[in-house]
Residue, then its C-alpha position, 0 to 999 in steps of 0.5 A: x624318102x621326103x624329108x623328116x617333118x613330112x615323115x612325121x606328119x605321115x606317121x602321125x597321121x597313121x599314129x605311129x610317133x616317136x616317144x618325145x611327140x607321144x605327150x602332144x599327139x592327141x590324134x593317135x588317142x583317137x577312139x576308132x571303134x565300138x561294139x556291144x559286150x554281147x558281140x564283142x568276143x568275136x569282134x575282138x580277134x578282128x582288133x587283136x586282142x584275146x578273144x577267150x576272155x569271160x564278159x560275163x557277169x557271173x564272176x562271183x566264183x572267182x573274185x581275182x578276174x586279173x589273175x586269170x588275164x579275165x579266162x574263166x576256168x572251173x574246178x570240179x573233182x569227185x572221189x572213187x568208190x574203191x582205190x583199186x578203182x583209181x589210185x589216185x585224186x581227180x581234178x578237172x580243171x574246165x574253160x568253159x568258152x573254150x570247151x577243153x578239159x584239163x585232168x591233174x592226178x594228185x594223190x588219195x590223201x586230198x580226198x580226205x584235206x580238202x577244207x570245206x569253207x561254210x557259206x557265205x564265205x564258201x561262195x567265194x573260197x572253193x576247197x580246189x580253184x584256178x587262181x592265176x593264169x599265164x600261157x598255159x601254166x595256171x596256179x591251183x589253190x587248194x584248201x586243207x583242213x590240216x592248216x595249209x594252203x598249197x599251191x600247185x603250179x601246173x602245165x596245162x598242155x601235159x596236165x601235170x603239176x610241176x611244183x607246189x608252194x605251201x603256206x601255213x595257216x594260223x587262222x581262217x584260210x582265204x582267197x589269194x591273188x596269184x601272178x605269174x611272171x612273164x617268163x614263168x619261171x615265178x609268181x606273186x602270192x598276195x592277199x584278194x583284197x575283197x575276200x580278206x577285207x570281207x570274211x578274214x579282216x587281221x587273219x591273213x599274211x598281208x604280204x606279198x611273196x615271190x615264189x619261183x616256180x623251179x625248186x628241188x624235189x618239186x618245192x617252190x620256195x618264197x625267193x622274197x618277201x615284199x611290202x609286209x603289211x600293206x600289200x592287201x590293197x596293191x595291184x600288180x603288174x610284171x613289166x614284160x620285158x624283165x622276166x620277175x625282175x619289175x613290177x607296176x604296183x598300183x595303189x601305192x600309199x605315199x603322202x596319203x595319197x594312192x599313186x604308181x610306183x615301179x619297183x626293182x624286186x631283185x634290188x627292192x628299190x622304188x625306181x620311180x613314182x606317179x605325181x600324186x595330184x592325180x587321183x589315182x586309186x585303181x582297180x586294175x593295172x597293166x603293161x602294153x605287150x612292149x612295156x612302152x605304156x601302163x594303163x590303169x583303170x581308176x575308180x571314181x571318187x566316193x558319193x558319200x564323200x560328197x564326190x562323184x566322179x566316173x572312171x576313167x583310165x590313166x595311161x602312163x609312160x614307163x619311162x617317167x610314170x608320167x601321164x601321156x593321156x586320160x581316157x573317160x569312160x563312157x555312162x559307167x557311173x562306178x565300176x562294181x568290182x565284180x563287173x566284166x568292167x574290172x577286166x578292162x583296160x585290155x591292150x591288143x596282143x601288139x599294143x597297137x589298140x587299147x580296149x576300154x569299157x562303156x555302159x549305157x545311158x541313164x543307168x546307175x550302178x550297172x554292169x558293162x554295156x560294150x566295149x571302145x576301142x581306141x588307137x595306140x601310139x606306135x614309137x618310129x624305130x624300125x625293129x619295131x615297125x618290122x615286129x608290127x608288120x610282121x605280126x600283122x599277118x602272123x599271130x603268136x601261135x604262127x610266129x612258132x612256126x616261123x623259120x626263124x631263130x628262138x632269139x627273133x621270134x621270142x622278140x616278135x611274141x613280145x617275150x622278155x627282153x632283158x635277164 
């Protein structure tokens, strides 16, 4: 077996650390790869991570890329001449990567609510769009002329809607951001900030609600109500191993200053904070499949201010909020907010690598060129050494088919660990 400092140093040198050495390991950062936008969808299930994200730069239709885990679906529905026709209401929800329909049969009555928003607004508020997504389950929001925003929670794979959760409207209706947890039993309904700051400024419920996805006669009822006033600007993230019960909330305003937080939301307690003598103002957050790492990716500073920075990414550990490392991105000299580079940080399907964009050399203001890859410290404890070598040869859709308990194989596709 050798002695521990020699294990060590072979862990160390396949990036495998344990969590006192993560701070001081610089080789495990290393970046490890890189490859052009154009090709890197293919190169992407090669490093483990999903290959059927939309890169593309067309995502004005969408504004909420994060939601969606960066999948790209259209809505598109049509209304029959006669009811004897068809009896009911339509809706064709597509991802265009991945060639498939879904058909939602809703009732006739939508065929007269749906609330048509004028452009330019229009543009970006559609009467029927996609605005959240989570293995298999995505959120629909639909417009009504009647003063309601409903939001229908739907079971792609049998195609029909398993609850609705509505929202009053006292002025304009506007884009949301939907989050679904990771065990999709709830979601987040907050404000898009670029929609409302754009075309609705002090006509929306600046607040974030916990809608639970089970309710009687098909109701989803709001379970909580968090952060009223100041929830526009906040970027959220589940941590995976706690079903709803913890959420990362990037762009938390403390001392005047942005910064991380994670937050309890069945107890509503802050459980920690990031030093703000960071810059910390982000545009994305998220947790590594095992809920070890954050990463963020920060925009750069205001040029009219008199600062210019370019992006970089902060890794956090989960523990402490503290910064375990500082990745600089490469010829990005921002991060248009509806550039492909809002998709990024990307963590692989097992956390091992880390995905973070570049662009290209003597460019200003423009969008992702390609994309690096970098590698991931791996904490030394053998359950999760064994959950890495074993998903090294089997993907999550094969660990179902394991012969194994629901317990053990729940663990290996990363699932919730705690109630």
């Amino acid at each position: 077996m050798g002695s521990a400092n020699s294990r060590r140093a072979i862990a160390g040198a396949e990036g495998l650390t344990t969590q006192a050495q993560i701070p001081r390991d610089a080789s495990a950062w290393e970046q490890i790869y890189s490859e052009t936008l154009s090709t890197w969808k293919y190169s992407a299930v090669l490093w483990g991570f999903e290959p059927r994200i939309d890169y593309t730069n067309n995502v004005k239709a969408r504004l909420q890329p994060w939601c969606c885990g960066g999948r790209y679906f259209s809505v598109r529905y049509d209304s029959p001449k006669e009811v004897i026709e068809r009896p009911y209401f339509l809706i064709t929800i597509t991802e265009t990567c991945f060639r498939q329909d879904t058909y939602i049969r809703l009732p006739c009555a939508y065929q007269s609510r749906l609330h048509v928003e004028p452009d330019p607004s229009g543009h970006y508020l559609k009467p029927v769009q996609v605005v959240g997504y989570r293995e298999g389950i995505a959120v629909l929001q639909v417009n009504a002329n009647d003063g309601k925003m409903e939001f229908l929670v739907v079971h792609m794979k049998t195609a029909t809607v398993i609850g609705m959760h509505k929202i009053e409207v006292t002025g304009k209706h506007y884009l949301c951001d939907t989050l679904i947890s990771p065990d999709l039993a709830s979601f987040i309904i907050k404000p898009n900030a670029m929609y409302v700051l754009n075309f609705c400024r002090g006509e929306y419920q600046n607040v974030i609600k916990l809608v639970s996805c089970k309710g009687e006669n098909g109701h989803c009822p709001v379970t909580k109500k968090l952060f009223d006033g100041i929830a526009v600007r906040l970027f959220v993230a589940f941590d995976p191993r706690y079903q709803w019960r913890r959420i990362a909330i990037g762009n938390y305003l403390r001392g005047g200053r942005d910064a991380v937080c994670l937050y309890d939301t069945d107890t509503e307690v802050i459980i920690v904070e990031s030093d703000t003598s960071h810059y910390q103002t982000t545009h994305n957050i998220v947790y590594s499949p095992d809920g070890t790492y954050l990463a963020s990716l920060i925009l750069g500073r205001s040029v009219k201010d008199g600062l210019f920075n370019f992006p970089r990414v902060l890794v956090y550990s989960t523990t402490d909020l503290s910064i375990l490392h500082v990745i600089r991105t490469t010829f990005l000299a921002e991060v248009p907010t509806l550039s492909p580079s809002a998709l990024f940080p990307l963590f692989s399907e097992t956390g091992t690598h880390l995905a973070i964009a570049y662009g290209e050399q003597g460019t200003f203001y423009q969008q992702v060129a390609g994309v690096h890859v970098y590698k991931m410290p791996v904490l030394l404890d053998l359950q999760s050494l064994c959950r890495l070598t074993i998903r090294d040869f089997f993907d999550s859709q094969d660990v179902e088919r394991l012969p194994l308990p629901t317990k053990l194989k729940s663990y290996l596709r990363f699932q919730p660990s705690y109630g």
